[in-house]
C-alpha positions as YAML, in Angstrom:
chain: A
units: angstrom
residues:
- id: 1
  name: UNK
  ca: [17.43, -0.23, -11.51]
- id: 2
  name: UNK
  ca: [15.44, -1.91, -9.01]
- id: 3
  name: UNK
  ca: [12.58, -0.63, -7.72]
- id: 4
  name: UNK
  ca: [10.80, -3.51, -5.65]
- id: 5
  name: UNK
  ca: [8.54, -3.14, -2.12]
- id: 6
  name: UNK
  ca: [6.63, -5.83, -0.15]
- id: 7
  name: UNK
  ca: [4.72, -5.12, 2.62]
- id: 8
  name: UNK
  ca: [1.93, -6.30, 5.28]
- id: 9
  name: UNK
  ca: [0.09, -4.95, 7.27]
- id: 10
  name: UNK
  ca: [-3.55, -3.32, 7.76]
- id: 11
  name: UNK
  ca: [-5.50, -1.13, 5.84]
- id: 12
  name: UNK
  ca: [-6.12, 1.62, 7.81]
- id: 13
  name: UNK
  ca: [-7.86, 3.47, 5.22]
- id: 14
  name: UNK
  ca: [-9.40, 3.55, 1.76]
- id: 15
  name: UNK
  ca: [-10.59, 6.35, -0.23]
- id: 16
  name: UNK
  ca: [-13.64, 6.24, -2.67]
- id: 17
  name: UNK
  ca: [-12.86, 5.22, -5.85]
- id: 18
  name: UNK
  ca: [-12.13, 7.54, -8.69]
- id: 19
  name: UNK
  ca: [-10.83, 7.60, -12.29]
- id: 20
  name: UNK
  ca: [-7.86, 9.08, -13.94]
- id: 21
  name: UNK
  ca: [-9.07, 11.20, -17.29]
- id: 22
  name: UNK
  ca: [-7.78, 8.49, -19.00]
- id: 23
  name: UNK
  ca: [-10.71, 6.54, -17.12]
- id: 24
  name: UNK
  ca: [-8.34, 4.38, -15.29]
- id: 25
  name: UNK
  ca: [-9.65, 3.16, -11.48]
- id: 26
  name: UNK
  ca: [-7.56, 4.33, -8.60]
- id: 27
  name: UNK
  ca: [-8.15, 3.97, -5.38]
- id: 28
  name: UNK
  ca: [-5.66, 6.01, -2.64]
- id: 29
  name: UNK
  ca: [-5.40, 3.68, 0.88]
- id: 30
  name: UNK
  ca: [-2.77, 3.38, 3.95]
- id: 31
  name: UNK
  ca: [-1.62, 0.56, 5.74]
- id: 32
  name: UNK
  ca: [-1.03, 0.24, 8.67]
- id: 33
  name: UNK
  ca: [2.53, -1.94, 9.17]
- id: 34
  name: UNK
  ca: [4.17, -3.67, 12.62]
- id: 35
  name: UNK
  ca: [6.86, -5.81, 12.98]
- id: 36
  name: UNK
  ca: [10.06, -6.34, 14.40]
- id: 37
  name: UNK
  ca: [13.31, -6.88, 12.54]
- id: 38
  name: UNK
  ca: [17.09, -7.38, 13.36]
- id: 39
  name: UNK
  ca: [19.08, -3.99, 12.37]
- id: 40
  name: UNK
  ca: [22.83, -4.19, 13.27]
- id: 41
  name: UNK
  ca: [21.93, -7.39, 15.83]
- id: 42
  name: UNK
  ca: [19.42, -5.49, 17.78]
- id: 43
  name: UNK
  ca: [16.06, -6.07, 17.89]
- id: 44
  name: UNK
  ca: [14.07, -3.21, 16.23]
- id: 45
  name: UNK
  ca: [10.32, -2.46, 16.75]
- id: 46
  name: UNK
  ca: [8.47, -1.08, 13.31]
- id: 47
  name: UNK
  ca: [5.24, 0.83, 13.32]
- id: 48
  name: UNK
  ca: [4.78, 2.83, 10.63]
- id: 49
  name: UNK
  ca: [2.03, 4.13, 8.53]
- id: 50
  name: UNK
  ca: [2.45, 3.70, 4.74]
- id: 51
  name: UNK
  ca: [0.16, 5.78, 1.98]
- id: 52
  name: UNK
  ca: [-0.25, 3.64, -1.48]
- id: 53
  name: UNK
  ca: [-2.38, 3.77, -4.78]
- id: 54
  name: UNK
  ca: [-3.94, 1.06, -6.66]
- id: 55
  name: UNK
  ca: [-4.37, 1.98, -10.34]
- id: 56
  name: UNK
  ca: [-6.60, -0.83, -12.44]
- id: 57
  name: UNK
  ca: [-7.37, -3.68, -11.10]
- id: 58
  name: UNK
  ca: [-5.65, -2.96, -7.91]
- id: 59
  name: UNK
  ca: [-8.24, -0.08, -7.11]
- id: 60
  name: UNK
  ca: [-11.16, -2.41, -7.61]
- id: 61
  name: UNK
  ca: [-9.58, -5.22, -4.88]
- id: 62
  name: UNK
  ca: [-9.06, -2.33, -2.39]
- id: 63
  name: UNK
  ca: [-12.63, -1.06, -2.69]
- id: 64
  name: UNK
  ca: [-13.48, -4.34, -2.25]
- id: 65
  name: UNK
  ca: [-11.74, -4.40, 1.00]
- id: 66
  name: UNK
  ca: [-13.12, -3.36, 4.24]
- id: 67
  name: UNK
  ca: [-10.79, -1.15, 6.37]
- id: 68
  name: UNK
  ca: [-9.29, -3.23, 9.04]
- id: 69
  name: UNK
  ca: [-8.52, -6.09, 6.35]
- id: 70
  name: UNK
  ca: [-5.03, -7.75, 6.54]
- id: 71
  name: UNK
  ca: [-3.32, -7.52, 3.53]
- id: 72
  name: UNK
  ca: [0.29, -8.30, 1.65]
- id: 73
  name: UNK
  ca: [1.31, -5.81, -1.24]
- id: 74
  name: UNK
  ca: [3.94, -6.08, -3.47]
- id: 75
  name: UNK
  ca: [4.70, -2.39, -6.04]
- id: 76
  name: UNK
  ca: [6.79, -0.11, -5.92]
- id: 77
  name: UNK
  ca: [7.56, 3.24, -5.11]
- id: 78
  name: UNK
  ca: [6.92, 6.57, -6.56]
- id: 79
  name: UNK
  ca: [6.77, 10.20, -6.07]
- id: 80
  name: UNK
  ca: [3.13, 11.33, -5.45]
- id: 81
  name: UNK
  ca: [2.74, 13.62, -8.50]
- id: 82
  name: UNK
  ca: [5.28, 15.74, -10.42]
- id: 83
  name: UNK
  ca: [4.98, 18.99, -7.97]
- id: 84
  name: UNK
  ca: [5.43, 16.59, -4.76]
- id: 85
  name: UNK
  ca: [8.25, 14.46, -4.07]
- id: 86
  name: UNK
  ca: [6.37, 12.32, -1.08]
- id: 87
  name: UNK
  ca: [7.18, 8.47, -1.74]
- id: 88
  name: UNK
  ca: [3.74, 6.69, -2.26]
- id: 89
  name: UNK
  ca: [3.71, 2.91, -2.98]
- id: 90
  name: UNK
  ca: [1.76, 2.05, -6.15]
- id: 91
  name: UNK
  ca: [0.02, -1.09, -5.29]
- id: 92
  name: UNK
  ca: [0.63, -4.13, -8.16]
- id: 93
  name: UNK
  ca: [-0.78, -7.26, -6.57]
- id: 94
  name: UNK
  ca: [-2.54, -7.27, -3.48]
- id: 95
  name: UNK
  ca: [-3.42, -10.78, -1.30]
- id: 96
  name: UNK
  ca: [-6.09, -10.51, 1.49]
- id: 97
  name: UNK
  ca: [-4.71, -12.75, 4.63]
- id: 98
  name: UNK
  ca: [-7.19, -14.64, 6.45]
- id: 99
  name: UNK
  ca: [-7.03, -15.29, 10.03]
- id: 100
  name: UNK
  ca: [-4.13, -12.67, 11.05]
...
């Protein structure tokens, strides 16, 4: 089944890092994302505010990112934890854009 989500936008927000117990990085973040798009041949404004996780090496880029960065994500989503059924995107890759 696919499972597939890109996305760009602004990061809004970054948490401090922390570690799974399995000493994993993660880093929690939300980004900011505006566009507009065609949806049945009218023009459609999008602002919408996504929350994501970056476990690994994704963690470490966010912390290295400053809050107002433009960024493109690729991951996909999942449900926050087993008792909570909120979608979260779990960042993969993450590309900082320059000059947007």
């Amino acid at each position: 089944m696919l499972n597939r989500v890109e996305l760009a936008g602004r990061l809004i927000e970054r948490l401090a890092l922390r570690y799974t117990p399995a000493g994993v990085p993660v880093t929690e973040c939300l980004i900011q994302h505006e566009s507009e798009l065609v949806e049945a041949g009218v023009p459609r404004r999008v602002e919408c505010e996504v929350p994501a996780v970056g476990l690994g090496d994704p963690a470490k880029w966010l912390q290295a990112a400053a809050p107002g960065s433009e960024v493109r994500v690729t991951g996909f989503l999942a449900a926050k934890s087993r008792n909570s059924k909120r979608l979260v995107l779990h960042i993969e890759h993450i590309e900082f854009l320059e000059g947007n």
